[in-house]
Structure formats: structure tokens, C-alpha cells
C-alpha positions in Angstrom: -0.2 -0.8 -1.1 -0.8 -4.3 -2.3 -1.9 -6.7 0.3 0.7 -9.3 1.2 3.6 -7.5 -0.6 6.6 -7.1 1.1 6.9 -3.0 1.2 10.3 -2.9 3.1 12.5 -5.2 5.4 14.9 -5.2 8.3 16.8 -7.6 10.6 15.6 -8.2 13.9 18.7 -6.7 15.1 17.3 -3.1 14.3 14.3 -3.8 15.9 16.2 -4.4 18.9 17.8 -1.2 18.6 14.9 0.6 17.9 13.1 -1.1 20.9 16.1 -0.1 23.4 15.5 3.2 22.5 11.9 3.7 23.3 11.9 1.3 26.3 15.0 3.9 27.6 12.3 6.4 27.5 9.3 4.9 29.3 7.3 1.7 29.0 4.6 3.9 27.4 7.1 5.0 24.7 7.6 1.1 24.0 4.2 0.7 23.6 3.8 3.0 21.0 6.7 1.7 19.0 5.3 -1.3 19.0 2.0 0.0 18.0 3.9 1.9 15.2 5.7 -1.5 14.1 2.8 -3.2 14.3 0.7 -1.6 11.7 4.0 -1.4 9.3 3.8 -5.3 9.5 0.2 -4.9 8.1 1.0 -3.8 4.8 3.8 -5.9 4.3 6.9 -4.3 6.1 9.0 -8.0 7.2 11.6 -8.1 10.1 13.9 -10.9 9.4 15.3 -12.8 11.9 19.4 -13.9 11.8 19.5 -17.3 10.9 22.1 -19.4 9.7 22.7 -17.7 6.2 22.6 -14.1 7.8 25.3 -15.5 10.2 27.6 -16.7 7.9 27.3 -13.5 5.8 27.3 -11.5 8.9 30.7 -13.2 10.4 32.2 -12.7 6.7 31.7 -9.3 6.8 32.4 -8.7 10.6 35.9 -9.9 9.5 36.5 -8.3 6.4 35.2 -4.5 7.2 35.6 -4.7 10.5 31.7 -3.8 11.6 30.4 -4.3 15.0 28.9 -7.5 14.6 24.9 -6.1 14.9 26.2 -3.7 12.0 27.4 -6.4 10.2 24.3 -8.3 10.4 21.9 -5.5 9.5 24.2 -5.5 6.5 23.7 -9.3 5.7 19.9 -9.3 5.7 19.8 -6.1 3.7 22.6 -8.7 0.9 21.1 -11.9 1.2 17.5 -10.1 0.6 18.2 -8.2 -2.4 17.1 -5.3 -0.7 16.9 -2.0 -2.8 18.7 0.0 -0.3 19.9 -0.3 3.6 18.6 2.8 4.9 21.3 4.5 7.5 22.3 7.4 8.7 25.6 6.6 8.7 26.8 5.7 5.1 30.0 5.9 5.8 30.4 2.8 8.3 28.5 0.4 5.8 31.0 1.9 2.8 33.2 -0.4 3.4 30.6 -3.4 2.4 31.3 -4.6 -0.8 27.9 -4.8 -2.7 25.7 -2.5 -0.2 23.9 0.0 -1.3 22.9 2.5 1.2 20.3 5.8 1.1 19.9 7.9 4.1 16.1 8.7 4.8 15.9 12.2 3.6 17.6 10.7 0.4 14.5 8.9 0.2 11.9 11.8 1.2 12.0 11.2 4.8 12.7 13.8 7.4 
């Protein structure tokens, strides 16, 4: 991978989620996540925090899908970044969000 370039994104809302997750199984567990997300961040995977923009986006599409409003604002970073794909396992719920292209991960080789 080319040093500095940005190899994939996501909102600081998932890594919440993904952080719940690990910290509900042991503060070891957490640990290694963070080890994990750590060395993604090396070769150029960005989480992106909600700021103002992502908000306004967010809020917009909160009220027009009806999204949970983390949902909705995993789906405006993925918008306002131009991002190739939000990856979910659950297509269906982000359907609804005009503009959003979604993949699942084994639709992108991942198991």
C-alpha cells in the first residue's frame, strides 16, 4: 500500500461500536482491537469524527429514512467522503439512503 494514502474510512461512530463489543468481552479483547485498529491506521485506514457537516447530513437523513441516528451518521461520513462503498451487513436498512452505495464484506472477498 502507498504510504499516506487513505486505504479505507469510517465514522467514529463504528469504532464505538466495534469497541463496545470487544470491551463486552474482556479488557484483553479491547486491547487487541485496538492493537488491530491501530496498525489499520498505519497504512492509511482514517476514522472520521462527526463534525458539523456529518451532523447536518446525518440529522437530514435521520429524518427522511428514518435511521437510528448512529446509522444515520455512519451513512453521512460514508456521503460526504465519496466513499466507494459503506460496508454493512445489513443492506437493507441503509437502502433507503438516497445515494449510498453499500457492499457486504464477502461481496468484497471478506469472510
Amino acid at each position: 500500500m502507498e504510504a499516506g494514502k487513505v486505504t479505507g474510512l469510517a465514522s467514529t461512530i463504528t469504532l464505538a461500536e466495534i469497541l463496545v463489543g470487544a470491551y463486552r468481552a474482556s479488557s484483553k479483547a479491547a486491547k487487541t482491537v485496538d492493537l488491530a485498529l491501530s496498525k489499520l491506521e498505519a497504512v492509511g485506514f482514517k476514522f472520521l469524527p462527526v463534525d458539523r457537516a456529518v451532523a447536518y447530513k446525518g440529522a437530514e437523513i435521520r429524518a427522511a429514512c428514518g435511521l437510528k441516528l448512529p446509522d444515520a451518521l455512519i451513512a453521512a461520513t460514508s456521503l460526504l467522503n465519496n466513499a466507494h462503498s459503506l460496508v454493512t451487513r445489513d443492506k437493507k436498512m441503509y437502502a433507503k439512503v438516497e445515494d449510498l452505495r453499500t457492499s457486504t464484506p464477502e461481496e468484497l472477498g471478506y469472510q
